[in-house]
KOLMI-216250 format. One record per residue (C-alpha): residue number from 1; residue in three letters; x, y, z. Coordinates in pm, 1 decimal, padded with zeros to 6 digits. Layout:
<marnu num="NUM" residu="ALA" X="X" Y="Y" Z="Z"/>
...
***
This chain:
<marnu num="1" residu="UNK" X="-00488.7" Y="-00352.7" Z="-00003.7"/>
<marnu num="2" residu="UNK" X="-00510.6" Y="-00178.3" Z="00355.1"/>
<marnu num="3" residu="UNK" X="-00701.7" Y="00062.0" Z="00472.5"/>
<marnu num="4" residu="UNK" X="-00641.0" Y="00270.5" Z="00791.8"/>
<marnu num="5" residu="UNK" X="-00649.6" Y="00661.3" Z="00885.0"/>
<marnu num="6" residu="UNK" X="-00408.5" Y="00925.0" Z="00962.5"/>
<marnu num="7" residu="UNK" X="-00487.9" Y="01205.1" Z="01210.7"/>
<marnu num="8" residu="UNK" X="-00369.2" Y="01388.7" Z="01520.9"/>
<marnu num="9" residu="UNK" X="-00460.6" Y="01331.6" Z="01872.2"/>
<marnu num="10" residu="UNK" X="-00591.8" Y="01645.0" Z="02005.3"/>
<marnu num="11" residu="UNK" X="-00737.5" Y="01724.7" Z="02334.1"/>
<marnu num="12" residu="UNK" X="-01083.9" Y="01789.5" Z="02098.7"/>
<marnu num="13" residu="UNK" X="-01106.1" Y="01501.2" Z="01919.8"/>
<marnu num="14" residu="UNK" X="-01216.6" Y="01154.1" Z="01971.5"/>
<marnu num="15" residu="UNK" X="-00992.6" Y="01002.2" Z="02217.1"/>
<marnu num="16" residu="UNK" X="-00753.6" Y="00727.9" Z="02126.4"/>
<marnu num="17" residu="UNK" X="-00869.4" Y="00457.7" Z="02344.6"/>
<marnu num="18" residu="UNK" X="-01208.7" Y="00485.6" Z="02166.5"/>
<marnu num="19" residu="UNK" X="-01110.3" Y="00562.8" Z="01790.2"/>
<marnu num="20" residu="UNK" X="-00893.1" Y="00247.3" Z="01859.6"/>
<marnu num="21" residu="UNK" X="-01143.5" Y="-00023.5" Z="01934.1"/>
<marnu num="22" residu="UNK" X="-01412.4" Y="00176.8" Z="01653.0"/>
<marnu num="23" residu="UNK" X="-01135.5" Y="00128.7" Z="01369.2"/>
<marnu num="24" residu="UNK" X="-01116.7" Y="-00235.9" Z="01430.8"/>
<marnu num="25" residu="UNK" X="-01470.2" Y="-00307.7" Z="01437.2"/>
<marnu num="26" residu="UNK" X="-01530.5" Y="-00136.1" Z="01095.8"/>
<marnu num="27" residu="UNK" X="-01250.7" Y="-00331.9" Z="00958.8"/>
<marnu num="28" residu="UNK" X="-00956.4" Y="-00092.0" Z="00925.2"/>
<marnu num="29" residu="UNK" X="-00594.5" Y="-00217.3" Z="00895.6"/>
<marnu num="30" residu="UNK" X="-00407.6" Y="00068.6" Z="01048.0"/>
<marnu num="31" residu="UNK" X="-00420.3" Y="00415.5" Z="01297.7"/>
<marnu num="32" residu="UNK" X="-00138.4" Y="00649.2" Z="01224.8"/>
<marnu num="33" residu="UNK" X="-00099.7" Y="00933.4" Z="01449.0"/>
<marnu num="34" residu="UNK" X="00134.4" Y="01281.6" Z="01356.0"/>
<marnu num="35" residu="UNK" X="00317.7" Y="01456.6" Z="01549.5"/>
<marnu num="36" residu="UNK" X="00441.2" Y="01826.9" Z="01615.8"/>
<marnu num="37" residu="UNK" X="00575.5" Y="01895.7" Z="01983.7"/>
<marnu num="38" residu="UNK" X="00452.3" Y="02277.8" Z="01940.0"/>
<marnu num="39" residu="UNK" X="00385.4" Y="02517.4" Z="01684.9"/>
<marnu num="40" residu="UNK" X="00636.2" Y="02850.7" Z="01732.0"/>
<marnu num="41" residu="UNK" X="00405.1" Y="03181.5" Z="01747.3"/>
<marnu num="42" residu="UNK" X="00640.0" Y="03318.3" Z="01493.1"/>
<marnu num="43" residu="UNK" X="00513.4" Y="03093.0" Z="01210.1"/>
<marnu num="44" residu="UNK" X="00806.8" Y="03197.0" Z="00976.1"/>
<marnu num="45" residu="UNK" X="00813.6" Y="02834.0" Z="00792.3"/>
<marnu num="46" residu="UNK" X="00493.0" Y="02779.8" Z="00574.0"/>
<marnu num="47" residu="UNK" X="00276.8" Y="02497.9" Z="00586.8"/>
<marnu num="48" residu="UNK" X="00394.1" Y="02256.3" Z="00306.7"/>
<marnu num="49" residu="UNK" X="00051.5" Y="02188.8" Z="00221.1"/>
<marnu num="50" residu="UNK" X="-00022.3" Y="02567.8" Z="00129.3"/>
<marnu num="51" residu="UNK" X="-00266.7" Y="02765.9" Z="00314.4"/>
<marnu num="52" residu="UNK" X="-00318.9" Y="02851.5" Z="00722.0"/>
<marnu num="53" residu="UNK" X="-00203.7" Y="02560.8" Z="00997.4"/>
<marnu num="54" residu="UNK" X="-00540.6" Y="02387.7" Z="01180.9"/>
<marnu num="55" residu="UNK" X="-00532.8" Y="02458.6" Z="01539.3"/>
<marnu num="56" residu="UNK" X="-00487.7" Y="02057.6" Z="01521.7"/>
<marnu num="57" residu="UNK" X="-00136.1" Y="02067.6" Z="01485.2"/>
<marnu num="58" residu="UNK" X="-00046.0" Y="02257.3" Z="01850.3"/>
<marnu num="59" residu="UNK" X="-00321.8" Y="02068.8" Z="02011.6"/>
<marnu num="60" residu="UNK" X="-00205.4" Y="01708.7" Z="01977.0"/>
<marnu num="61" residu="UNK" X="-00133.7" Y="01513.5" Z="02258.0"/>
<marnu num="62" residu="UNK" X="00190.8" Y="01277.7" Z="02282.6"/>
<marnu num="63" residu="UNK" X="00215.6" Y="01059.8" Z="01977.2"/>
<marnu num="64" residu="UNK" X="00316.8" Y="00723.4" Z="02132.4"/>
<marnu num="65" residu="UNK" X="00107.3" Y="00776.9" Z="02455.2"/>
<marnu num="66" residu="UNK" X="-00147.3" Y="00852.6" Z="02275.5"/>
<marnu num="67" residu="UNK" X="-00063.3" Y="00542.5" Z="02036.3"/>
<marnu num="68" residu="UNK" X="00000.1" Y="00341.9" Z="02359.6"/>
<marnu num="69" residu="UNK" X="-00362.2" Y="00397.8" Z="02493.9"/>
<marnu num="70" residu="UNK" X="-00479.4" Y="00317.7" Z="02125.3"/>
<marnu num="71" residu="UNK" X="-00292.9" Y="-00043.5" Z="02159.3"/>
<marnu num="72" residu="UNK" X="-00444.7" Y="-00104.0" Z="02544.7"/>
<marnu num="73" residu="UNK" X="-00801.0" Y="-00077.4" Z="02405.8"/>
<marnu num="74" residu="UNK" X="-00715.4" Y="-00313.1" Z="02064.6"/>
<marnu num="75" residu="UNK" X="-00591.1" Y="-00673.2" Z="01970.6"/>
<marnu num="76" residu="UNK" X="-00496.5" Y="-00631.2" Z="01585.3"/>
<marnu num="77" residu="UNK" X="-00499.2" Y="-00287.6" Z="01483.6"/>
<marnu num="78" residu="UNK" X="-00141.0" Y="-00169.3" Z="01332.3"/>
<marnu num="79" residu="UNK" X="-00022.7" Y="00151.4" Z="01493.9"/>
<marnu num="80" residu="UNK" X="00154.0" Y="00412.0" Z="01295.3"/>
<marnu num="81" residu="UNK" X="00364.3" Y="00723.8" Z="01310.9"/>
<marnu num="82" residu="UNK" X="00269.7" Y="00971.1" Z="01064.8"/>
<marnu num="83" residu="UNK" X="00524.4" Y="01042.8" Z="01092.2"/>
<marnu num="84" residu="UNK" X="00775.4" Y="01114.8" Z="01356.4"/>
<marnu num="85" residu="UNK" X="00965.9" Y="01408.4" Z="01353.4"/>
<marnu num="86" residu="UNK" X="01340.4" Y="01217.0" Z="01415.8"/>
<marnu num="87" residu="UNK" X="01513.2" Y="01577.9" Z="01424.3"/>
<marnu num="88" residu="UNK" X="01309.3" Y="01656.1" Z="01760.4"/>
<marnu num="89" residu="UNK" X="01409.4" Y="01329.6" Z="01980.4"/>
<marnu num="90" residu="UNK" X="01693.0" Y="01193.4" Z="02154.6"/>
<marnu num="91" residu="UNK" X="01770.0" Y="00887.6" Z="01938.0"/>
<marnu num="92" residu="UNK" X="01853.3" Y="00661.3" Z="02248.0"/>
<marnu num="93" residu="UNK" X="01485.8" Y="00790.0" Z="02443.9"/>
<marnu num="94" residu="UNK" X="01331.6" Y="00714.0" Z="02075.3"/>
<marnu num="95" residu="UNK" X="01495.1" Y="00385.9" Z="02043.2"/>
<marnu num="96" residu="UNK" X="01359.4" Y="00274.2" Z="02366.5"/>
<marnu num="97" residu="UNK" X="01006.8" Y="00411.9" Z="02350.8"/>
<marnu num="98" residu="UNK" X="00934.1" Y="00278.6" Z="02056.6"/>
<marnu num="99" residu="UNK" X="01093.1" Y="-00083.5" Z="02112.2"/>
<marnu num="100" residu="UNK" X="00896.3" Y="-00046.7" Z="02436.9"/>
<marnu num="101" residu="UNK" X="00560.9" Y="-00002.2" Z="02252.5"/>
<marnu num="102" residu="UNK" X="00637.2" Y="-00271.0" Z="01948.1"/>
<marnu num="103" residu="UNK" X="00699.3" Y="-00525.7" Z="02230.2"/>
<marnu num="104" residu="UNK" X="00366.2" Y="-00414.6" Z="02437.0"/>
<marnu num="105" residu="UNK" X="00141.1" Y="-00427.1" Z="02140.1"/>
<marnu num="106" residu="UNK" X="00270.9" Y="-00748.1" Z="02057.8"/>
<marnu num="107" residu="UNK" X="00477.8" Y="-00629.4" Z="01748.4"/>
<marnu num="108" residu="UNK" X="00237.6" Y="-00368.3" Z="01573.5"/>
<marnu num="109" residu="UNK" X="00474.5" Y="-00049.3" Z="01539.4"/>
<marnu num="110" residu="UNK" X="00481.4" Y="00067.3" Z="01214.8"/>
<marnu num="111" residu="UNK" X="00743.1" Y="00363.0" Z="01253.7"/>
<marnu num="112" residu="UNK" X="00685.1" Y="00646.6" Z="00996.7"/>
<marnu num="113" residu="UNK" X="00998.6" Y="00920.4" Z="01006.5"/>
<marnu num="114" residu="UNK" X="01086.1" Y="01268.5" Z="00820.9"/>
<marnu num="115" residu="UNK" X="01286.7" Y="01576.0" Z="00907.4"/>
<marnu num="116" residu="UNK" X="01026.0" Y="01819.0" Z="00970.8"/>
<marnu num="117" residu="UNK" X="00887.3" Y="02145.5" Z="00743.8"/>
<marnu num="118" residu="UNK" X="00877.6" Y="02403.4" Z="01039.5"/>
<marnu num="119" residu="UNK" X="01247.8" Y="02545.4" Z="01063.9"/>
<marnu num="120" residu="UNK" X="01209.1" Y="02691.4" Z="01378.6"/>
<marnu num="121" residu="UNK" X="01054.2" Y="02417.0" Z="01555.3"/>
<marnu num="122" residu="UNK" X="01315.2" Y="02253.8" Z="01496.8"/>
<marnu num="123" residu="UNK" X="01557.8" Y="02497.8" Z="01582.8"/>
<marnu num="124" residu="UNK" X="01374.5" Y="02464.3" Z="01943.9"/>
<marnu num="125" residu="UNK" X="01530.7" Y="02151.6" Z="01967.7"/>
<marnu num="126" residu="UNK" X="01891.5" Y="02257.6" Z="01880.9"/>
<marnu num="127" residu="UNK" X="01847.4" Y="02130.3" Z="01524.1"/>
<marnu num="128" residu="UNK" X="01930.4" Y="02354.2" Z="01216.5"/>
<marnu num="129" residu="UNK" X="01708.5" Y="02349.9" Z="00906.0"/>
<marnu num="130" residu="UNK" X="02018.9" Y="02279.3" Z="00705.6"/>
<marnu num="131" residu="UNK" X="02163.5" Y="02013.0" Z="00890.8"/>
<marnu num="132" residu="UNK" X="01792.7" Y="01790.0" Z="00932.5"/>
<marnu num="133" residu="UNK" X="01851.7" Y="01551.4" Z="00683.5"/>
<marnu num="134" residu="UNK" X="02182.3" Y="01456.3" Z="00853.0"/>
<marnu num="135" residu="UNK" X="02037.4" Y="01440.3" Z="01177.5"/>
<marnu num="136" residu="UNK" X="01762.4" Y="01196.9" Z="01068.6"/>
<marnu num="137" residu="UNK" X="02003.6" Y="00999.3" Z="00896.4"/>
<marnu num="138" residu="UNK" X="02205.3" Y="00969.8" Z="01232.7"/>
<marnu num="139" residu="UNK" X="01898.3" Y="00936.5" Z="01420.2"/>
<marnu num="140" residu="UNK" X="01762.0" Y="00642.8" Z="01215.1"/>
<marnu num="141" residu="UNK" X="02068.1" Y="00456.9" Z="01214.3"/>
<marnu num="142" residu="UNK" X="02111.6" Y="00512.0" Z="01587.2"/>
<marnu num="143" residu="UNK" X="01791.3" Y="00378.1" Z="01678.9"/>
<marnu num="144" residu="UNK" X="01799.4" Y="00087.2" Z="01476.0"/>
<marnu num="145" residu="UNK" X="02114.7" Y="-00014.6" Z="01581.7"/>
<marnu num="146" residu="UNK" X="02005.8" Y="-00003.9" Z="01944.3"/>
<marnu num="147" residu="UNK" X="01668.8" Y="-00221.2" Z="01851.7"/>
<marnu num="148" residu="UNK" X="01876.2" Y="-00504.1" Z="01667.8"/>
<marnu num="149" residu="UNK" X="02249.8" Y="-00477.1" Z="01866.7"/>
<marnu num="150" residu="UNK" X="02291.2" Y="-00628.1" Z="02156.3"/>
<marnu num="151" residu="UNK" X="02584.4" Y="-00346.7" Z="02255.6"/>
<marnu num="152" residu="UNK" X="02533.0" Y="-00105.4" Z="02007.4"/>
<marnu num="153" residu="UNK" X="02767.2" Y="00212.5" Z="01996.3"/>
<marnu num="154" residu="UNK" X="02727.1" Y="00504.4" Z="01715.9"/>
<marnu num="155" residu="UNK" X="02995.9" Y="00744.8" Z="01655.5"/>
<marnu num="156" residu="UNK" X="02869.7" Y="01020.2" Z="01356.5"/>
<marnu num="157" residu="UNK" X="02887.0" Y="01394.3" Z="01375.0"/>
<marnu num="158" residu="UNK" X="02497.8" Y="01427.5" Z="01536.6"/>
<marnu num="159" residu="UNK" X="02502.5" Y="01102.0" Z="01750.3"/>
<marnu num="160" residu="UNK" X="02796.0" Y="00998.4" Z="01973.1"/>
<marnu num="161" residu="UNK" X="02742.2" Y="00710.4" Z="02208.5"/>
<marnu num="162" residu="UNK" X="02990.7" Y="00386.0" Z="02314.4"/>
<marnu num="163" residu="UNK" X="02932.2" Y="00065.9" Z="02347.6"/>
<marnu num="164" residu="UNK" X="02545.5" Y="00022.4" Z="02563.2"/>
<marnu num="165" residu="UNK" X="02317.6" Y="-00238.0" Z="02685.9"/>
<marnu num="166" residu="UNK" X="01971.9" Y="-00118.0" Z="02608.9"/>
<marnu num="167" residu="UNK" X="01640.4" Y="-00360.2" Z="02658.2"/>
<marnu num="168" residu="UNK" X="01354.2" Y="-00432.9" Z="02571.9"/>
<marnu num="169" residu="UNK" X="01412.9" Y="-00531.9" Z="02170.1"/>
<marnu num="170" residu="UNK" X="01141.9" Y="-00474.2" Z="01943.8"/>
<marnu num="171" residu="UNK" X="00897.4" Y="-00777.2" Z="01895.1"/>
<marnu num="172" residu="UNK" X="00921.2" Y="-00747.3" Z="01518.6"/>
<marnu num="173" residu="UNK" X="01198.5" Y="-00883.1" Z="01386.9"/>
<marnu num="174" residu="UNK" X="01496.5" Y="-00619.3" Z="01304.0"/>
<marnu num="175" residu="UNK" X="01272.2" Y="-00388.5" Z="01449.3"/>
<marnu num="176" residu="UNK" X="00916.2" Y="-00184.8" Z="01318.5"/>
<marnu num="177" residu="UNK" X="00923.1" Y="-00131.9" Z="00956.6"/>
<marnu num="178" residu="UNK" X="01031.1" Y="00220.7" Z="00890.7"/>
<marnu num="179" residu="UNK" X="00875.2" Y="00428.9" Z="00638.8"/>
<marnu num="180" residu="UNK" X="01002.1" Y="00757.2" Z="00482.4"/>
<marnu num="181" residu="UNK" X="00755.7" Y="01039.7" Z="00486.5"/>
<marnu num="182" residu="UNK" X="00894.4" Y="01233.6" Z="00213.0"/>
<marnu num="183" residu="UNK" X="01006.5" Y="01320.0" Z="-00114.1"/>
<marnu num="184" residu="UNK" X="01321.7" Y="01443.7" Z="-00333.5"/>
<marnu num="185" residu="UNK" X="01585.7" Y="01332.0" Z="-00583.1"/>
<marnu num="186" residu="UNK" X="01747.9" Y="01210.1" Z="-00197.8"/>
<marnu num="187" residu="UNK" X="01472.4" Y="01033.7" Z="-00087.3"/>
<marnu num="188" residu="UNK" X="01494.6" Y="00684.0" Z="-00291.1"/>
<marnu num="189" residu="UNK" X="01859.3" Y="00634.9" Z="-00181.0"/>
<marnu num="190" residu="UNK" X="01786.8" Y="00712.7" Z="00208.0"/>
<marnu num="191" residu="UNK" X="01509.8" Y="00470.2" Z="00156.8"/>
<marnu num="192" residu="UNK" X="01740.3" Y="00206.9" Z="00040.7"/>
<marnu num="193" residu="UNK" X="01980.7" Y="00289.6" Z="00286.1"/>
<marnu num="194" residu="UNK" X="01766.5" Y="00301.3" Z="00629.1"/>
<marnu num="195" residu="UNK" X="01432.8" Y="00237.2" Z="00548.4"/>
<marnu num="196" residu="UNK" X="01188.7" Y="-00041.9" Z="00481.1"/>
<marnu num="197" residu="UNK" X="00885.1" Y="00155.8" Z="00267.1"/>
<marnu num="198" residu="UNK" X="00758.6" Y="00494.0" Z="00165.0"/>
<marnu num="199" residu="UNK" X="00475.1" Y="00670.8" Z="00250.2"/>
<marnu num="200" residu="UNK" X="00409.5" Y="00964.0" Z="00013.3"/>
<marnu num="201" residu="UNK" X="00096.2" Y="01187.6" Z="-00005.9"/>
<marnu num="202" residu="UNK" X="-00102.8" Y="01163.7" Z="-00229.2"/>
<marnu num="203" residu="UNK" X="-00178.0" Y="01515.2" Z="-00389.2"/>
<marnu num="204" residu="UNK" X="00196.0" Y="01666.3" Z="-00304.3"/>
<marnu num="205" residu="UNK" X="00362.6" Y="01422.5" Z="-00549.6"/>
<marnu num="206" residu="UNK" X="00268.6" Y="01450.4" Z="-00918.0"/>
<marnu num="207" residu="UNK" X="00365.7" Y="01087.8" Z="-01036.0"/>
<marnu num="208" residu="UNK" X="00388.1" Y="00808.5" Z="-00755.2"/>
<marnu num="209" residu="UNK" X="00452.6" Y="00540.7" Z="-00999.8"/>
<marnu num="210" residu="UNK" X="00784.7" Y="00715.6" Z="-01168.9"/>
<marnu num="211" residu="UNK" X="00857.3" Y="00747.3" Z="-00795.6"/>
<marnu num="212" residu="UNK" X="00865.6" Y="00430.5" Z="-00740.8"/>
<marnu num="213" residu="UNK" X="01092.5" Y="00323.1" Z="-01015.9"/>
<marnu num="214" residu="UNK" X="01373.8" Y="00540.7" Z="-00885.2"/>
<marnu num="215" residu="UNK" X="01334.4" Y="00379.6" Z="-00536.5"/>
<marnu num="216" residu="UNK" X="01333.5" Y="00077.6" Z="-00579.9"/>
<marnu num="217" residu="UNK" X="01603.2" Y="00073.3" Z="-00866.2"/>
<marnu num="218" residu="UNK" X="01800.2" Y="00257.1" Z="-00570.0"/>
<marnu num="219" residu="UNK" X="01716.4" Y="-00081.3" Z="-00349.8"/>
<marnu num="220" residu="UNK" X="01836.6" Y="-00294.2" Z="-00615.7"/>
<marnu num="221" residu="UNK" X="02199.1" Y="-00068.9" Z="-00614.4"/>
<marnu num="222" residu="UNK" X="02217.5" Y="-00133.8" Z="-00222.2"/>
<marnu num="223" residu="UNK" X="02114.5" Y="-00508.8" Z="-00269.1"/>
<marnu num="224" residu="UNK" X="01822.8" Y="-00511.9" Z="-00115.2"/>
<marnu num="225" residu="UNK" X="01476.9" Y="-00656.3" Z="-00249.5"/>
<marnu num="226" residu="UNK" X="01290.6" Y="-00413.4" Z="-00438.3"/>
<marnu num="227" residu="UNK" X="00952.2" Y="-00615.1" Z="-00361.0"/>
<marnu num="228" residu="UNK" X="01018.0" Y="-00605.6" Z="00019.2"/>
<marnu num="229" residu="UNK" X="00935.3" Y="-00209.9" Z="00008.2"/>
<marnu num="230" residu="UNK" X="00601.6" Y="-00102.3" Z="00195.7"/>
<marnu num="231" residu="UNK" X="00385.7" Y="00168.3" Z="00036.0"/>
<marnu num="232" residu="UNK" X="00199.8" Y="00333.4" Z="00245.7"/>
<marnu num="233" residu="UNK" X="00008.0" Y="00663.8" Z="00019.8"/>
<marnu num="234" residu="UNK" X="-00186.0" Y="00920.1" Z="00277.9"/>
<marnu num="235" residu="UNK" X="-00377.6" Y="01207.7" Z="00201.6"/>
<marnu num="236" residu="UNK" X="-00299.4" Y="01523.2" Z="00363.1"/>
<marnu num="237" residu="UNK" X="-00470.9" Y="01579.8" Z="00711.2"/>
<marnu num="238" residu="UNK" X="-00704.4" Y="01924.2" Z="00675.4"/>
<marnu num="239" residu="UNK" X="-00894.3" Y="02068.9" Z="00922.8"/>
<marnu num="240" residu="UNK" X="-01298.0" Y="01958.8" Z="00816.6"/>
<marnu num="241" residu="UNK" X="-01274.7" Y="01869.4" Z="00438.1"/>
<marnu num="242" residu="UNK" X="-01483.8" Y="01629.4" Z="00262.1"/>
<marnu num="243" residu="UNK" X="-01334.4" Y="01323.1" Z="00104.7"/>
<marnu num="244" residu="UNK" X="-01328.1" Y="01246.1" Z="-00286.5"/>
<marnu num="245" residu="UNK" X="-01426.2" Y="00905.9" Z="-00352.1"/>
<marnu num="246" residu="UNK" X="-01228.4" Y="00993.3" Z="-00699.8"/>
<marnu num="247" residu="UNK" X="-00911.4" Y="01076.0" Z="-00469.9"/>
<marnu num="248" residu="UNK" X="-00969.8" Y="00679.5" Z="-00305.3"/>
<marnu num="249" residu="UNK" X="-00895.7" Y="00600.0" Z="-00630.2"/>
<marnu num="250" residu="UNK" X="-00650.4" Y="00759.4" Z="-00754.5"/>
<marnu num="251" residu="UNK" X="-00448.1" Y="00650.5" Z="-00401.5"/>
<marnu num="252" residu="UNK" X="-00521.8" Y="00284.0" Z="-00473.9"/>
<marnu num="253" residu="UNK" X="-00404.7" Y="00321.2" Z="-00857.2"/>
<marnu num="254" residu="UNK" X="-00072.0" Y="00464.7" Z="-00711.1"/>
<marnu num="255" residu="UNK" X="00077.0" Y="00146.4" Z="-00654.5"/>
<marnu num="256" residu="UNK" X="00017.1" Y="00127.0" Z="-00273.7"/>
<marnu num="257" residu="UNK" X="-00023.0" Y="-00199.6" Z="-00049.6"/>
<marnu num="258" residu="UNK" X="-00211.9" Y="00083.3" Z="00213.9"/>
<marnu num="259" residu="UNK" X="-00413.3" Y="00365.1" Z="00185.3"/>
<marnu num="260" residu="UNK" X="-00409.6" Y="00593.0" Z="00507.7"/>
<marnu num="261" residu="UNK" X="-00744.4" Y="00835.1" Z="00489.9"/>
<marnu num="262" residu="UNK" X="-00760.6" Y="01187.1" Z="00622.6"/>
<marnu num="263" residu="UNK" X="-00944.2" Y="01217.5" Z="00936.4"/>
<marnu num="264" residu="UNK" X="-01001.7" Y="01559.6" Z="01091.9"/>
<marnu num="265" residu="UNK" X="-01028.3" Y="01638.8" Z="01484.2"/>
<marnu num="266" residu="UNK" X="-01331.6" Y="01515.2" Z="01554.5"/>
<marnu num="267" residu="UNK" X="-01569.0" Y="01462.9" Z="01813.5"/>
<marnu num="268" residu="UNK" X="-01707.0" Y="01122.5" Z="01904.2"/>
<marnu num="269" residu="UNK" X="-02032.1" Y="01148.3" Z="01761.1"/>
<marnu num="270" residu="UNK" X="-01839.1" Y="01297.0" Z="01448.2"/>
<marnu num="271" residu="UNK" X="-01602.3" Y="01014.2" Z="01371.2"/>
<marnu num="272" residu="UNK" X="-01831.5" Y="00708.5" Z="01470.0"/>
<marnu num="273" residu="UNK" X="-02013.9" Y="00876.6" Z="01151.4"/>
<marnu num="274" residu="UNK" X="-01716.2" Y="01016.5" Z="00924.1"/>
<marnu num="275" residu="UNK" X="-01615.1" Y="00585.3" Z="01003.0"/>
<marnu num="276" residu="UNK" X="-01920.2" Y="00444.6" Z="00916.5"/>
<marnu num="277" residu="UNK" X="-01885.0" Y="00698.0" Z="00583.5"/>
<marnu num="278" residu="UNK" X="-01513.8" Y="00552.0" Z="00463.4"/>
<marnu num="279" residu="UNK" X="-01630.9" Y="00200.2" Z="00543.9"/>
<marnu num="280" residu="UNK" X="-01894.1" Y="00212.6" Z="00262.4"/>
<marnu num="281" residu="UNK" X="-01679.4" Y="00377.6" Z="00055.6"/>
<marnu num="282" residu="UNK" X="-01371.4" Y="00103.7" Z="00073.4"/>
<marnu num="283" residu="UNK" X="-01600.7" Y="-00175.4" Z="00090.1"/>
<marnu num="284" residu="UNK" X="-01600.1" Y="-00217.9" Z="-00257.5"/>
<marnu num="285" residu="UNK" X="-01234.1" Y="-00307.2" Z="-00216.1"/>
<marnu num="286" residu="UNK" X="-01222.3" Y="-00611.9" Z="-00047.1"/>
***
């Protein structure tokens, strides 16, 4: 069992090239950082996870530079998008920054994707709500065509390219292990189709394990290994809640091989503490 956190990067909280370093001398696995490029005034879409939006999520900085600095100031610390929103990126920029950051960090990409919640954020980036699945789809399949090809060309309804030469590769080998960030009665055969693991949160899905047992008997229908499939369980990132030791639990009985903790935007002095806090707690763990 991992342990790591999921957060955002904001221009409030404790920067990335010191969270880095402080996770890896407590003993954590993993950082995942999410991602929204802006938050639209209008605020039609609501939040999935009920209630008002955190200020958080339209002050975060640039997920991979803000990963990047994270990787500069660390040696083994796993670096994680939670998730990436593949409906508001070029696939071909996306391919390359994240190959780009894989190799740099010596192979420690761990790519989380979804389609998004916020309809008209995505509209902002000429996506419709209806079409986002599709696009991600495309998008995936794109991208890790350009990481493993070494002239990949895509021709689908979203993503139209010919024949390129695009370097650096990814470090890892067939590129970052790609998690899906969602759930419906689609998810466990997009999973088996362009994905390597599933990171669900914990809290928004009633039963984890039945989950499971649809995905992976999807994997077995595509012939891949059902064992192979990463299972990454988050909780839900809130603005300054307390954490549930009974919550830890549940997460771990779930069936995951990592357990991503919330983690607020907080100060320096804040986290070092809210650190020291979920080290105790997991301790018992190892």
């Amino acid at each position: 069992m991992d342990f790591g956190i999921v957060c955002f990067a904001t221009d409030s909280s404790i920067e990335p090239q010191d969270l880095g370093p402080a996770l890896e001398q407590r003993g954590f696995e993993s950082l995942f950082y999410a991602e929204h490029t802006h938050i639209p005034i209008s605020r039609r879409s609501p939040f999935i996870g009920g209630g008002d939006l955190a200020p958080m999520y339209w002050h975060s900085h640039d997920q991979f530079i803000a990963l990047t600095m994270a990787a500069a100031h660390t040696k083994t610390l796993k670096l994680g998008t939670g998730i990436t929103l593949l409906t508001e990126h070029d696939p071909i920029n996306l391919a390359k920054a994240t190959a780009s950051l894989d190799r740099l960090s010596g192979g420690r990409l761990i790519f989380g994707i979804g389609a998004g919640w916020n309809a008209e954020e995505m509209e902002d980036h000429g996506v419709a709500f209806v079409d986002r699945w599709k696009v991600t789809r495309e998008h995936m399949l794109a991208i890790r065509s350009i990481w493993t090809e070494d002239e990949p060309e895509f021709h689908g309804d979203f993503v139209d390219f010919p024949p390129m030469w695009c370097w650096p590769k990814p470090t890892q080998s067939d590129g970052p292990p790609v998690l899906m960030g969602a759930y419906s009665k689609y998810v466990p055969a997009r999973i088996a189709e362009y994905c390597d693991g599933w990171m669900p949160i914990e809290g928004l899905l009633e039963d984890i394990p039945t989950a499971l047992e649809d995905i992976r008997a999807a994997m077995v229908d595509r012939g891949r290994d059902p064992a192979s499939l990463d299972v990454t369980v988050l909780a839900e990132v809130r603005e300054r809640e307390g954490f549930d030791p009974v919550r830890l639990e549940r997460m771990v009985r779930a069936g995951a091989n990592r357990v991503l903790l919330p983690f607020a935007d907080h100060n320096y002095d804040e986290a070092l503490k809210v650190l020291d806090d979920y080290a105790a707690m997991i301790a018992r763990f190892d």
